[in-house]
Each structure stands twice: as structure tokens, then as C-alpha cells.
Phi, psi and omega in degrees: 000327191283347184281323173298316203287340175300281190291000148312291191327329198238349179263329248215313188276332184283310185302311155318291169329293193285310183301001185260341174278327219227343180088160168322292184282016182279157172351294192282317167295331178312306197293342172302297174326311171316304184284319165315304180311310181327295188315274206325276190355302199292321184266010141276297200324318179287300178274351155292334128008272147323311172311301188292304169339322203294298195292002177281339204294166171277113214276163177232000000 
């Protein structure tokens, strides 16, 4: 999980960079932006994922 969070972390400081360079709507922040949204998702996914195991398990 800490390898997603990371790369937010590095998509989000590139996408900054270029849009301060580059303006908000070029190509290229977009596709940062794209791509973040990717990450994030996918690191819900995992914890709902990881949620529901959790609440399926069997209380002892």
C-alpha cells in the first residue's frame, strides 16, 4: 500500500511542476491528473477490498 502512496506522492508533485510550468490545460498535466485519479481509485479498491475480508471473517 505504502508503494501506491508513494507514487501518488510523485504523480502529484510532477503534475504540480508542469502545471506551474506549463500551464493547467496542457496535455501533459492532464495526463498527470489521469493518472492520479488511476492510483487513487485503485488504492480504494484495495481497501474495500481489504475491508470486506476483514468483515467476512469469522468473529472467534
Amino acid at each position: 500500500m505504502q508503494r501506491y502512496n508513494d507514487e501518488i506522492e510523485i504523480l502529484r508533485a510532477k503534475m504540480t511542476q508542469s502545471a506551474m510550468v506549463l500551464g493547467l490545460n496542457h496535455p501533459d498535466v492532464l495526463e498527470y491528473s489521469q493518472k492520479l485519479d488511476e492510483t487513487h481509485n485503485l488504492i480504494l479498491q484495495l481497501k474495500y477490498k481489504y475491508q470486506s475480508k476483514d468483515l467476512s471473517a469469522p468473529v472467534r
